[in-house]
DRENPA-3360 file (N, C-alpha, C; in nm, 2 decimals, always signed):
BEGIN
1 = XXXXXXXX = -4.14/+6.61/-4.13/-4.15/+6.49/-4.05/-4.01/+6.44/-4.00 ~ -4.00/+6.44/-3.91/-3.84/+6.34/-3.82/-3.85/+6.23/-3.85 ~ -3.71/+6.18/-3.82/-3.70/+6.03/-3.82/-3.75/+5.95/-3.78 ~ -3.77/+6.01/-3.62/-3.86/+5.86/-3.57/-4.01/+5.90/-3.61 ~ -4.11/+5.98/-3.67/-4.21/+5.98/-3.70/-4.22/+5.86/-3.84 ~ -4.10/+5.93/-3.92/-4.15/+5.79/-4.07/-4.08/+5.63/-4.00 ~ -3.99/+5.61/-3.95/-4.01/+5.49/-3.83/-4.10/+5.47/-3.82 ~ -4.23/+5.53/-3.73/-4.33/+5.48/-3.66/-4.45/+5.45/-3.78;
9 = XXXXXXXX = -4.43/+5.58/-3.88/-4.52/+5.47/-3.98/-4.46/+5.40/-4.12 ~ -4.33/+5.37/-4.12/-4.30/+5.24/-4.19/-4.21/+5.17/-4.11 ~ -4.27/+5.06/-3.98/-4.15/+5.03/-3.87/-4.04/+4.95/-3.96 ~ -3.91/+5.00/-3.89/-3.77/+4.94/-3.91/-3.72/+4.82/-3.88 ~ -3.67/+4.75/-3.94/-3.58/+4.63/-3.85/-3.50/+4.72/-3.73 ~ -3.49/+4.64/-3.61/-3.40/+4.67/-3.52/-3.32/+4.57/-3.52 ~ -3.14/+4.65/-3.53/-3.03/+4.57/-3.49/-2.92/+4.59/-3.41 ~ -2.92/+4.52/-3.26/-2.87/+4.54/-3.16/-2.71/+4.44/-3.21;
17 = XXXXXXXX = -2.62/+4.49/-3.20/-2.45/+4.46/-3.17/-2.44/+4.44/-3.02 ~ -2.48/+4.34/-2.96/-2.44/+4.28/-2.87/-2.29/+4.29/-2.82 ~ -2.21/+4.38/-2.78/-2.08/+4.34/-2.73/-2.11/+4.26/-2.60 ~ -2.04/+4.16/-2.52/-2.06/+4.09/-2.41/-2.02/+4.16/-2.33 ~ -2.11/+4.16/-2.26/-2.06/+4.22/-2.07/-2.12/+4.37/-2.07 ~ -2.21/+4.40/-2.18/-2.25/+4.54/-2.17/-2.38/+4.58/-2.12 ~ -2.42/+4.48/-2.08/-2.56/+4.47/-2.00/-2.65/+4.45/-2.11 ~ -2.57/+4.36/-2.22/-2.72/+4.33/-2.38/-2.81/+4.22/-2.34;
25 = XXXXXXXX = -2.77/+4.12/-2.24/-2.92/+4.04/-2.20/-3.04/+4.11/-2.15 ~ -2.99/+4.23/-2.07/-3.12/+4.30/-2.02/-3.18/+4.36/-2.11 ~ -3.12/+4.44/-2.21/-3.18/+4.50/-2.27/-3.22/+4.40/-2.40 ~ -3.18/+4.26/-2.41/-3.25/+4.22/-2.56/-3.34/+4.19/-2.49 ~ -3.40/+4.10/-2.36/-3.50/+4.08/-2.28/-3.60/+4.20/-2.33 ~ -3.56/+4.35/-2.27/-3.65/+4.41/-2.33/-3.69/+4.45/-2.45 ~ -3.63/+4.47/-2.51/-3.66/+4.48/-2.68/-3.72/+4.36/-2.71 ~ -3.68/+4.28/-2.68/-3.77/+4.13/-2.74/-3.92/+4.13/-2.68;
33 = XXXXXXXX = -3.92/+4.19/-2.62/-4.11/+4.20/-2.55/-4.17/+4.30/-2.68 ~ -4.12/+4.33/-2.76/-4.16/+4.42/-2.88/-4.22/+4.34/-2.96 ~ -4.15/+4.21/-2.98/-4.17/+4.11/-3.12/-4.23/+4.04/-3.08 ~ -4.29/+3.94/-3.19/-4.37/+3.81/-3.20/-4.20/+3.73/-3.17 ~ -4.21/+3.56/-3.10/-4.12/+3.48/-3.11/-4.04/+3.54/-3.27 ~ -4.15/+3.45/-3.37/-4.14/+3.43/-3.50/-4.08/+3.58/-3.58 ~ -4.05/+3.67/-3.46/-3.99/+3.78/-3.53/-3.84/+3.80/-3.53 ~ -3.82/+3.75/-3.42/-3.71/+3.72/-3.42/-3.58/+3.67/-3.44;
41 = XXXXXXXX = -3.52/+3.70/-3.49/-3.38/+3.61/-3.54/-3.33/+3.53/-3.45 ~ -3.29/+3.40/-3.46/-3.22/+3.31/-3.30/-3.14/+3.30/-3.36 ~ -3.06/+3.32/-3.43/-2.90/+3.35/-3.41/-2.86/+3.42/-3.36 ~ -2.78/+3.42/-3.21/-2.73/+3.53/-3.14/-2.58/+3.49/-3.15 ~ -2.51/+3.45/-3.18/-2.36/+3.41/-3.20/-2.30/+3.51/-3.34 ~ -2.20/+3.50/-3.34/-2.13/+3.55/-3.49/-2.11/+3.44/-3.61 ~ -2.26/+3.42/-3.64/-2.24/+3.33/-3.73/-2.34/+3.41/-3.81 ~ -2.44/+3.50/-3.83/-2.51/+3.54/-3.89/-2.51/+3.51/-4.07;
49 = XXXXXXXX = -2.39/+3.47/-4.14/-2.39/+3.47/-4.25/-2.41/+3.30/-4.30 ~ -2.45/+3.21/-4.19/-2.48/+3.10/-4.18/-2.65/+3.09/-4.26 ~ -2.70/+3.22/-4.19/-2.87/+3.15/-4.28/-2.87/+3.27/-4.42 ~ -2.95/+3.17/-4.43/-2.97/+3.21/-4.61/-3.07/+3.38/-4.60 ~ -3.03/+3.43/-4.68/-3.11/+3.58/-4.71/-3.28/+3.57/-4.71 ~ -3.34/+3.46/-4.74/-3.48/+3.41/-4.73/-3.52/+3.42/-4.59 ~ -3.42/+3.33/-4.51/-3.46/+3.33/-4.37/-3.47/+3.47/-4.29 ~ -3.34/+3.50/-4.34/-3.30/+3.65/-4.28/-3.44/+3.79/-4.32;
57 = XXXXXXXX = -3.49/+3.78/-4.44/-3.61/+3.86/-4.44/-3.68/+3.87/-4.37 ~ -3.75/+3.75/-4.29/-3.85/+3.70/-4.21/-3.84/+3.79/-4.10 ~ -3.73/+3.81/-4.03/-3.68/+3.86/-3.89/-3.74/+4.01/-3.90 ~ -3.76/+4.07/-3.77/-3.76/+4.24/-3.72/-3.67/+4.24/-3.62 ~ -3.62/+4.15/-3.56/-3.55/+4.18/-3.44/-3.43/+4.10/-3.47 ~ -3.29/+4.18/-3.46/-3.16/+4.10/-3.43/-3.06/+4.13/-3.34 ~ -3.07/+4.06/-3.27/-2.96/+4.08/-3.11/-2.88/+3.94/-3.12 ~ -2.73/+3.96/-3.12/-2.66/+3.88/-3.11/-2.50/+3.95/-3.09;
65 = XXXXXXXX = -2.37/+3.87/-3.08/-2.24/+3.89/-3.08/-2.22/+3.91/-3.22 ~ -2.29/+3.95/-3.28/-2.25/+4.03/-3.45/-2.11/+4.03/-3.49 ~ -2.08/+4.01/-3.58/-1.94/+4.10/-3.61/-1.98/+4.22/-3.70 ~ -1.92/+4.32/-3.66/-1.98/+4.50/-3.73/-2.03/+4.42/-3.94 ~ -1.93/+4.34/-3.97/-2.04/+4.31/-4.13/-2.08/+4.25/-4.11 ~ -2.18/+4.17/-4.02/-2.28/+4.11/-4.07/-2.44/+4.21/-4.06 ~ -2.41/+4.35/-4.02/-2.50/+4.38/-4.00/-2.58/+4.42/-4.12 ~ -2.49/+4.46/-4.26/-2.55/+4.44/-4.41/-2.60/+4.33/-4.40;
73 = XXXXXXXX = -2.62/+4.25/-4.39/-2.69/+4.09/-4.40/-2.84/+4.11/-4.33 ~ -2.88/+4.23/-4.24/-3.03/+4.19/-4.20/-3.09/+4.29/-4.29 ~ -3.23/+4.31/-4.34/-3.28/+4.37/-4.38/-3.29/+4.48/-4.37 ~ -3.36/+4.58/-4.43/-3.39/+4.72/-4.49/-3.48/+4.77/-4.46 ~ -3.52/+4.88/-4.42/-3.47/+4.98/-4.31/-3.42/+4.92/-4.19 ~ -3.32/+5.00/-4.12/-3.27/+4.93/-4.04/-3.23/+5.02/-3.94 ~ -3.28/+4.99/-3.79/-3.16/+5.10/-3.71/-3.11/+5.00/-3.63 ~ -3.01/+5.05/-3.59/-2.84/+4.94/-3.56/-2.83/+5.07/-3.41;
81 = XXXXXXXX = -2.77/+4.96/-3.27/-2.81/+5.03/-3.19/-2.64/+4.92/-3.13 ~ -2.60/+5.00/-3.06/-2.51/+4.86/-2.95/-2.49/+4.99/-2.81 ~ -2.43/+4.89/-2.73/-2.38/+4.94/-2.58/-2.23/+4.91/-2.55 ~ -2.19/+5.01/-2.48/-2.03/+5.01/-2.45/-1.99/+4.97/-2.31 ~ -1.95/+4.95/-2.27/-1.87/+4.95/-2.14/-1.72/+4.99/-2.12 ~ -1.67/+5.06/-1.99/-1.54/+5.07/-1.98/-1.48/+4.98/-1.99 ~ -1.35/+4.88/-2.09/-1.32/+4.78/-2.15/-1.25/+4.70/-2.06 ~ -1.18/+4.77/-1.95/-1.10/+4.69/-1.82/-1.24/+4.63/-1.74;
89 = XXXXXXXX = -1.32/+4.73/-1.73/-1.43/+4.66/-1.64/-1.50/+4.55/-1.73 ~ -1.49/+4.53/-1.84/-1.59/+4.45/-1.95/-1.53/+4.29/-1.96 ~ -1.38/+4.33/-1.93/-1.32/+4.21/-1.93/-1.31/+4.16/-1.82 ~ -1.31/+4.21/-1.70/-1.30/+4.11/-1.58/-1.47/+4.08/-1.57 ~ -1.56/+4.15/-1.62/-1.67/+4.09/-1.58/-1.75/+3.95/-1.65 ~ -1.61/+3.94/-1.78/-1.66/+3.81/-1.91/-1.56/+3.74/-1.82 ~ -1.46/+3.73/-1.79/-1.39/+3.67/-1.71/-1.49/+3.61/-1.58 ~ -1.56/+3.69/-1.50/-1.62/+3.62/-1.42/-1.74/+3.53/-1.45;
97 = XXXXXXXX = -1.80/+3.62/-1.56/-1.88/+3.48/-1.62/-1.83/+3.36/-1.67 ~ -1.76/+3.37/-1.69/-1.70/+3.18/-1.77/-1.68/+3.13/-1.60 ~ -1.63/+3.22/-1.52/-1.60/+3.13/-1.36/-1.77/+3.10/-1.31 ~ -1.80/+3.17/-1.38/-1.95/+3.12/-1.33/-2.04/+3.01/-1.36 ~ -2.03/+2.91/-1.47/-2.04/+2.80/-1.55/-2.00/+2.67/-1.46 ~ -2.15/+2.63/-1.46/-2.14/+2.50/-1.37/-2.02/+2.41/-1.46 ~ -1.97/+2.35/-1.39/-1.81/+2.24/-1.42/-1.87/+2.17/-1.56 ~ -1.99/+2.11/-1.58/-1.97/+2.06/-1.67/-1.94/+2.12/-1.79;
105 = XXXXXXXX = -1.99/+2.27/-1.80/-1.96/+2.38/-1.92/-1.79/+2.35/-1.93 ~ -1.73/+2.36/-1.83/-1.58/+2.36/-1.85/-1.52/+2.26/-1.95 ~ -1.67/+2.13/-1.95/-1.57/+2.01/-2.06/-1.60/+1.99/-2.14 ~ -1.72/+2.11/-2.21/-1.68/+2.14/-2.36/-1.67/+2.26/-2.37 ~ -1.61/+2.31/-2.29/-1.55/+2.46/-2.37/-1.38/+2.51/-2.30 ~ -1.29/+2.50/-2.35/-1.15/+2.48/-2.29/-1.14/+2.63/-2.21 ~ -1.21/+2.76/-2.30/-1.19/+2.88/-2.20/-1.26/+2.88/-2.08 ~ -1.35/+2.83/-2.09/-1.45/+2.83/-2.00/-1.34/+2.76/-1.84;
113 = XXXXXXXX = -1.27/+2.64/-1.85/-1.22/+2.55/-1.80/-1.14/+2.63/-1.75 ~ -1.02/+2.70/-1.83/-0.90/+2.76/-1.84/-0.95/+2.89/-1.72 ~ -1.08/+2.98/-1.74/-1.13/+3.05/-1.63/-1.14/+3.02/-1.51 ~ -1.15/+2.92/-1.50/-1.19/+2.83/-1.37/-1.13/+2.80/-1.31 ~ -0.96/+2.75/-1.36/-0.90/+2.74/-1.33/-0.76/+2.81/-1.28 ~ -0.76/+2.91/-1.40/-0.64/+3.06/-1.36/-0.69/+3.17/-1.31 ~ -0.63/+3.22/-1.22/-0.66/+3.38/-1.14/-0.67/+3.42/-1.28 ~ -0.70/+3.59/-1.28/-0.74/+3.64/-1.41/-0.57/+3.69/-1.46;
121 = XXXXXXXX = -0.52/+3.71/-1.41/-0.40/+3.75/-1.46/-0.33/+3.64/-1.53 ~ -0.32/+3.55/-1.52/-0.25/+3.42/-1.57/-0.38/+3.36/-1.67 ~ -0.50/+3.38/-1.66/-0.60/+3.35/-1.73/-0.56/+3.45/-1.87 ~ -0.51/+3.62/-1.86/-0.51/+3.69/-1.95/-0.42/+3.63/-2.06 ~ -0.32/+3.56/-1.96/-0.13/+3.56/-2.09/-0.18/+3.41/-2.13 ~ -0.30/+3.33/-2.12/-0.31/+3.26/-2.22/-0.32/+3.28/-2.35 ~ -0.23/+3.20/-2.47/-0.24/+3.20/-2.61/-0.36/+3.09/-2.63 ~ -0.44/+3.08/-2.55/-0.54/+3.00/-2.57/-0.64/+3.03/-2.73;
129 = XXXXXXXX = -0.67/+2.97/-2.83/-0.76/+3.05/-2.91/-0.89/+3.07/-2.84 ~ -0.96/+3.03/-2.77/-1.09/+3.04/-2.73/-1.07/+3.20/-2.61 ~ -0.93/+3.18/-2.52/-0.95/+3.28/-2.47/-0.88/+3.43/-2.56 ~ -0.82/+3.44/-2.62/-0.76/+3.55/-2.70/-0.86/+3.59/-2.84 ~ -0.98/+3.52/-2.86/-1.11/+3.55/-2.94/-1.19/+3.62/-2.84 ~ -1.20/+3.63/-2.76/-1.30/+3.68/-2.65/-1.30/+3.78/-2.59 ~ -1.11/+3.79/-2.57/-1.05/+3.86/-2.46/-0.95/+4.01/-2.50 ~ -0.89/+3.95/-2.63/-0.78/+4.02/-2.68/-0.83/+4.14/-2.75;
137 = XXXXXXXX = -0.87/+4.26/-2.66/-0.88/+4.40/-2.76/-1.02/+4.31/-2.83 ~ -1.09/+4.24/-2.80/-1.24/+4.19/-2.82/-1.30/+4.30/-2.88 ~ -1.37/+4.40/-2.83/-1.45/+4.56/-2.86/-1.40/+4.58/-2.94 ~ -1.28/+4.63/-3.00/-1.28/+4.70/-3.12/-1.24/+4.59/-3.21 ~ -1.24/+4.47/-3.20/-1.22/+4.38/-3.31/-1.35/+4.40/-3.36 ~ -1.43/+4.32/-3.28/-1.61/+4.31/-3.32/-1.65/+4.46/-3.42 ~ -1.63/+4.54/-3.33/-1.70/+4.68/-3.38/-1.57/+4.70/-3.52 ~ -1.47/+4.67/-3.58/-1.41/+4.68/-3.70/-1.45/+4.56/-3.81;
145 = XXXXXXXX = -1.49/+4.49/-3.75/-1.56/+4.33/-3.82/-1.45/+4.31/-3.88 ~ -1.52/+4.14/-3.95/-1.42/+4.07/-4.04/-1.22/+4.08/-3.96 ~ -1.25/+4.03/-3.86/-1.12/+3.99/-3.80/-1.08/+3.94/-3.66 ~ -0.99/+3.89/-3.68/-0.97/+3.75/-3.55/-0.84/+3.76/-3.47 ~ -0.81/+3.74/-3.39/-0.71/+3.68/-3.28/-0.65/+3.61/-3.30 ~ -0.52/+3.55/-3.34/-0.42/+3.44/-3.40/-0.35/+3.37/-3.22 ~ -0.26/+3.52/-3.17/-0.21/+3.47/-3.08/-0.18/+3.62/-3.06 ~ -0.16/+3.61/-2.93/-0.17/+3.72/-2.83/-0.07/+3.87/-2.89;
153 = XXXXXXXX = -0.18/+3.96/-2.97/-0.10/+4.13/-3.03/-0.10/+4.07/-3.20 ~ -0.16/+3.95/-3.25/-0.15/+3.89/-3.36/-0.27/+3.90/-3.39 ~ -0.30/+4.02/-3.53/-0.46/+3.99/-3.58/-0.50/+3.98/-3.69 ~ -0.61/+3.93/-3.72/-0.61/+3.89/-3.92/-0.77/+3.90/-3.94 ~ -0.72/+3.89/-4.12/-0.89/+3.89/-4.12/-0.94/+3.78/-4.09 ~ -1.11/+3.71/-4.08/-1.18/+3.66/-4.01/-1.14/+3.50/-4.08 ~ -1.14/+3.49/-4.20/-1.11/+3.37/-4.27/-0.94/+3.30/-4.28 ~ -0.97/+3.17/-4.19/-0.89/+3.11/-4.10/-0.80/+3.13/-4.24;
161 = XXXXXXXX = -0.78/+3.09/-4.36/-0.64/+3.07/-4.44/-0.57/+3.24/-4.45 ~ -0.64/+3.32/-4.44/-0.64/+3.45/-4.50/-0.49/+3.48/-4.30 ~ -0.38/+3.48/-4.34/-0.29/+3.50/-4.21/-0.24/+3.60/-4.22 ~ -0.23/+3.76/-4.33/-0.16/+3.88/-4.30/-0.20/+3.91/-4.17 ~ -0.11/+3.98/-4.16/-0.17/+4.05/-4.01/-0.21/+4.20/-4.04 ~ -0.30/+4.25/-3.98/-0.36/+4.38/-3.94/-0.32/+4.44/-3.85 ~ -0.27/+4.64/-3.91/-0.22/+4.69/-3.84/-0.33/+4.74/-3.76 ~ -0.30/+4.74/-3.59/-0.35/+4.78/-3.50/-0.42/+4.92/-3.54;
169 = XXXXXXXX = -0.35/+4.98/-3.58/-0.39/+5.11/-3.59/-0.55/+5.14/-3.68 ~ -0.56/+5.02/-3.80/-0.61/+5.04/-3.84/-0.74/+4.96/-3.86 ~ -0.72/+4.88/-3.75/-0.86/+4.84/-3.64/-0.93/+4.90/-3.55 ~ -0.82/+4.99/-3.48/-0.93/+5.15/-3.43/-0.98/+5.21/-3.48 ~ -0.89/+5.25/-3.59/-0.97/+5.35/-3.71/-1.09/+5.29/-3.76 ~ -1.12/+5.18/-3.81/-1.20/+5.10/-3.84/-1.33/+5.09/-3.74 ~ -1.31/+5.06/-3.64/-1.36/+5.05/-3.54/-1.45/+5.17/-3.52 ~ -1.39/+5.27/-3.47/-1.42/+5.40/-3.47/-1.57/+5.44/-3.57;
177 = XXXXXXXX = -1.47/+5.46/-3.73/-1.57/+5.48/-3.81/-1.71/+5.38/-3.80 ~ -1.67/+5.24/-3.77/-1.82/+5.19/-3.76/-1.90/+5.24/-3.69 ~ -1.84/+5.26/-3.57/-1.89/+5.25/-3.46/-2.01/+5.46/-3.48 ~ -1.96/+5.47/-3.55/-2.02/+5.65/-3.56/-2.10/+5.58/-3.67 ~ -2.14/+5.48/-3.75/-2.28/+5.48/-3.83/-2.39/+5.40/-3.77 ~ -2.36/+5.38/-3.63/-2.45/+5.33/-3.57/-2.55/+5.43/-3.54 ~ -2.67/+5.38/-3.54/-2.83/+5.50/-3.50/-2.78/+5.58/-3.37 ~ -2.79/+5.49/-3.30/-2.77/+5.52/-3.12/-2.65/+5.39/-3.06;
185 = XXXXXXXX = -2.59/+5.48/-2.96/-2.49/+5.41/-2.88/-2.51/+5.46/-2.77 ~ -2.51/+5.38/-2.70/-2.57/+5.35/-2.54/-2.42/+5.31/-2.45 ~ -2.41/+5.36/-2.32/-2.36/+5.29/-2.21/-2.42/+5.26/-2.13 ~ -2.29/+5.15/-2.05/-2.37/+5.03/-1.96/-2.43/+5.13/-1.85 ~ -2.34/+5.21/-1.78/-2.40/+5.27/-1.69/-2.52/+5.32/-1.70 ~ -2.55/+5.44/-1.82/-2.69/+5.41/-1.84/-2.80/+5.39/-1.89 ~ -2.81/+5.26/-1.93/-2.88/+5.15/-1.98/-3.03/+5.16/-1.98 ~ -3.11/+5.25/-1.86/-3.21/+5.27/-1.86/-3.24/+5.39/-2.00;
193 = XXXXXXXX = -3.12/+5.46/-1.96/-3.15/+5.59/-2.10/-3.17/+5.57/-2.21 ~ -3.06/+5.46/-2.24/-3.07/+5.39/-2.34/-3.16/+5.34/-2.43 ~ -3.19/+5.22/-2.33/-3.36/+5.15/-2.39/-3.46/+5.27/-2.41 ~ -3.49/+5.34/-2.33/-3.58/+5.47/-2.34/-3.59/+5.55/-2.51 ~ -3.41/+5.55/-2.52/-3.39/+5.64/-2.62/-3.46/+5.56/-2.76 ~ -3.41/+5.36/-2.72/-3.44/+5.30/-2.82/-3.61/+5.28/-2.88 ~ -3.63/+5.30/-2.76/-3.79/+5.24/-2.74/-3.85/+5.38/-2.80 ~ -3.83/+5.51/-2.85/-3.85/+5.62/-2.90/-3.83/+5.63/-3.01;
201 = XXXXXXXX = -3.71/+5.58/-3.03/-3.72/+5.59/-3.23/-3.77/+5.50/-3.25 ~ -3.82/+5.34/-3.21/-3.90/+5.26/-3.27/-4.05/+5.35/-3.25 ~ -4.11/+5.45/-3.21/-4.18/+5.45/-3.13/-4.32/+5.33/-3.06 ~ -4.18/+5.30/-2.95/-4.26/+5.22/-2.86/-4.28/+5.25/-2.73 ~ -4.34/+5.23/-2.66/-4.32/+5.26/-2.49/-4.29/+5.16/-2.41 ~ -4.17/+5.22/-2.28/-4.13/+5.12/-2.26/-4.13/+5.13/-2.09 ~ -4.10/+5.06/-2.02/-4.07/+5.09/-1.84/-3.97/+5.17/-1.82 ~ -3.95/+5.26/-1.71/-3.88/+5.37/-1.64/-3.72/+5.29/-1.63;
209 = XXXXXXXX = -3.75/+5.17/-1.59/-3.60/+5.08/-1.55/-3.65/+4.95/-1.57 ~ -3.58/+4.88/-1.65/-3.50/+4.78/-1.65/-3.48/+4.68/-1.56 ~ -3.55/+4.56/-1.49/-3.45/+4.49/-1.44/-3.37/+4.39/-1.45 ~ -3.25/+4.40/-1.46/-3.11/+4.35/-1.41/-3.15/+4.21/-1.47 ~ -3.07/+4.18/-1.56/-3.04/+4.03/-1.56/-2.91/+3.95/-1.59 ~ -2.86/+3.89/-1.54/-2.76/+3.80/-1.61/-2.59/+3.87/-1.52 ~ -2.61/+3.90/-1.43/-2.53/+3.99/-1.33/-2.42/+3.89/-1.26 ~ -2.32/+3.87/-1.24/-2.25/+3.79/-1.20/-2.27/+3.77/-1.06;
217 = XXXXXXXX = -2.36/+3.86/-1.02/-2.37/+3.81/-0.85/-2.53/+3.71/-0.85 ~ -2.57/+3.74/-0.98/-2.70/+3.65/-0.95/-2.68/+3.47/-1.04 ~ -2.76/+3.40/-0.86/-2.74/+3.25/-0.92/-2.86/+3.21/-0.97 ~ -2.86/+3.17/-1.13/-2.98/+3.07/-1.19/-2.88/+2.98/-1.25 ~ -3.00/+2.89/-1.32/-2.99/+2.73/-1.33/-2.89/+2.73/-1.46 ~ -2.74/+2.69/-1.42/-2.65/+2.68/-1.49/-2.48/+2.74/-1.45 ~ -2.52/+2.81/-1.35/-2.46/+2.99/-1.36/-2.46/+3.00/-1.21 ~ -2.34/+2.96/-1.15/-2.33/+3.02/-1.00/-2.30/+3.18/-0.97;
225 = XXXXXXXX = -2.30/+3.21/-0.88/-2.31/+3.36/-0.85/-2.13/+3.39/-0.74 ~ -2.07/+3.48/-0.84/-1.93/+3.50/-0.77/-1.89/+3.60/-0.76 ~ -1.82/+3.62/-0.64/-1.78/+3.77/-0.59/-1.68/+3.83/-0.64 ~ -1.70/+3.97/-0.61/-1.62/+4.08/-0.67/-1.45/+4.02/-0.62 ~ -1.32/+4.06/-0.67/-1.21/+3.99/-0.62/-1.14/+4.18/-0.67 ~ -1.04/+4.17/-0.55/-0.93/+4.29/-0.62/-0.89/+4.28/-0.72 ~ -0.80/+4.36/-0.76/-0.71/+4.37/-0.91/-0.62/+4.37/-0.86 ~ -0.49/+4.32/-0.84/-0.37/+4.37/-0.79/-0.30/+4.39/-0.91;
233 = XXXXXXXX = -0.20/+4.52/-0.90/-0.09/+4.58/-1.02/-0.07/+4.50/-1.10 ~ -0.02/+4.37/-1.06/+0.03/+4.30/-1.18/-0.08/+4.23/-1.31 ~ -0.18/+4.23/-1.23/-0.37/+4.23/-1.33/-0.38/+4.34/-1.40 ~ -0.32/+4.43/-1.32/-0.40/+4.54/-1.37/-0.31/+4.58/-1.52 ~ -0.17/+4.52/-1.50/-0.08/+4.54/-1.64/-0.16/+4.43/-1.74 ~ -0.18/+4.32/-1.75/-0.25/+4.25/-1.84/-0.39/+4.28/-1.91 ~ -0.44/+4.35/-1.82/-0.57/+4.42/-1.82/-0.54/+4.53/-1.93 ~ -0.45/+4.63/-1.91/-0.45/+4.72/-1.99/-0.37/+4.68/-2.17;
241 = XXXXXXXX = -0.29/+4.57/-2.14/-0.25/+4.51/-2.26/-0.36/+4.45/-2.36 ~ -0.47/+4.42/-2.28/-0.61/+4.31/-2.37/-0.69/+4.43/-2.40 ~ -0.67/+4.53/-2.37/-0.78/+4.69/-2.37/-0.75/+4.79/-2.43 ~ -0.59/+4.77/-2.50/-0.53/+4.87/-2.54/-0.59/+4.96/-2.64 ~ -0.63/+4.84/-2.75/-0.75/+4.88/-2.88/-0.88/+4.97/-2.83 ~ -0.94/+4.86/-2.73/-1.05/+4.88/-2.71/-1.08/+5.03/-2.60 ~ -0.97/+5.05/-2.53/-0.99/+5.16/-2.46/-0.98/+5.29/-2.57 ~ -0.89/+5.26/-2.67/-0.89/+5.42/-2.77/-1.04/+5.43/-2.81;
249 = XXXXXXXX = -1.12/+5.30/-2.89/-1.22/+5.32/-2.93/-1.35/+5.37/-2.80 ~ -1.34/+5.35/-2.69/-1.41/+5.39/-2.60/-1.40/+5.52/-2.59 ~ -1.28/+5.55/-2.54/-1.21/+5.72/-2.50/-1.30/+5.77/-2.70 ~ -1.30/+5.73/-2.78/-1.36/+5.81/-2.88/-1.47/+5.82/-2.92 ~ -1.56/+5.74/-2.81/-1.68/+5.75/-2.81/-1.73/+5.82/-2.72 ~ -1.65/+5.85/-2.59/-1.69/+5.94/-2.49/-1.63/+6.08/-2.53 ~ -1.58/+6.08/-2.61/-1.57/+6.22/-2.67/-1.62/+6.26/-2.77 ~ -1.68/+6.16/-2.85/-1.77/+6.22/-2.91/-1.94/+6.26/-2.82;
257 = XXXXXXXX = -1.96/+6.17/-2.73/-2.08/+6.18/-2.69/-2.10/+6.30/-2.56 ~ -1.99/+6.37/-2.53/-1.98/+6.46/-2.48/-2.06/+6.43/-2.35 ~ -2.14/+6.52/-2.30/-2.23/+6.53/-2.20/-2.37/+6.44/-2.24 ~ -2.38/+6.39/-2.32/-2.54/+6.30/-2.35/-2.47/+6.13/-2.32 ~ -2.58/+6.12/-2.22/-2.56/+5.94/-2.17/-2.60/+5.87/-2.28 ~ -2.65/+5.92/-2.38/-2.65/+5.85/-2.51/-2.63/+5.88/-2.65 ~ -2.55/+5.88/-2.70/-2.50/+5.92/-2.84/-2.61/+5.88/-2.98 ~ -2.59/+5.94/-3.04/-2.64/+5.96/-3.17/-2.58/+6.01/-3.27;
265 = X = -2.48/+5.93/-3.31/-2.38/+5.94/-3.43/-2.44/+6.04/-3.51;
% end
């Protein structure tokens, strides 16, 4: 019997690692058409260690901005799924979402404001904390868990007194290894294969495609719709400075996943 057969008859929790900007609204949209409300976990933030283990039994579905440990915190059996994106393109597109936040968002959230207000280049070399949590080598922070952003190439573990710093190096590494005990890893580009592949080990059935949600050119209620903008050289050096982490751990996932649009650690 294979894997997804004892899946199908003792179903799994599913737990989606949300990184932002990887196309995870579309697909938790879809996955969530799987569950009851009441199945699902509504904590989507990195706060998961917030509700109590009682609450957390209840759940079959968890999609949120995880940090890689909280994913011990959802229940047993479990398959753990996330999506990637090219990390230069992942950041100008979280970049255009905060520009996309009707003005009031801007006056309670200072990144959000700070977007709105600086080209992206000058938005990057902020030591802002709200934007250097978000922005700074983001991907392979999340996917190494338990660690945070101080100030720009400055990183620690996740608990604010706890200030050593962590060698870069060994945030990729970290990263990395998480990132290979994941069930399936998916890219943005293709996202249809993806859900397909997911919707198979749950054995569920699912639609051919996907549609699109949460896209920076589309306007709903909150959320203006903004256009694509060049890069010019000097973007494009800040760009690769906030991606430095995150591009090794990508380049090591497209080498491991070789020719398959979807990996299977």
């Amino acid at each position: 019997m294979t894997a997804p057969d004892l899946l199908r008859e003792h179903p799994a929790i599913l737990v989606f690692l949300h990184l932002p900007r990887t196309g995870g609204t579309t697909l938790h949209e879809a996955l969530s058409r799987h569950h009851a409300p009441d199945e699902i976990c509504p904590m989507r933030l990195n706060r998961l260690e917030l509700l109590p283990a009682d609450k957390l039994a209840r759940y079959r579905f968890f999609s949120g901005h995880y940090r890689f440990e909280h994913l011990a915190l959802t229940p047993t059996p479990r398959v753990t799924v996330t999506v990637l994106r090219e990390p230069r393109a992942r950041v100008v597109s979280l970049w255009q979402h905060w520009r996309r936040h009707w003005p009031s968002a801007g006056e309670k959230n200072e990144g959000v404001r700070l977007a709105q207000e600086l080209g992206l280049r000058d938005f990057l070399r902020s030591d802002h904390l709200e934007v250097l949590e978000a922005f700074d080598n983001a991907l392979a922070r999340q996917l190494a868990g338990d660690c945070r952003a101080r100030s720009p190439g400055l990183y620690t573990r996740w608990a604010w007194n706890d200030r050593a710093p962590l060698a870069e190096e060994a945030i990729v590494e970290t990263a990395c290894r998480n990132l290979s005990s994941f069930d399936l890893v998916g890219f943005t580009g293709a996202l249809d294969s993806f859900h397909a592949a997911v919707c198979d080990r749950m054995g569920w059935s699912g639609p051919a495609r996907l549609p699109r949600t949460n896209g920076h050119d589309q306007e709903v209620p909150g959320l203006y719709a903004v256009p694509d903008e060049p890069i010019p050289p000097e973007t494009q050096v800040e760009l690769d400075r906030v991606t430095r982490l995150d591009r090794r751990v990508w380049d090591y996932a497209l080498a491991r996943a070789g020719e398959d649009i979807v990996w299977t650690p």
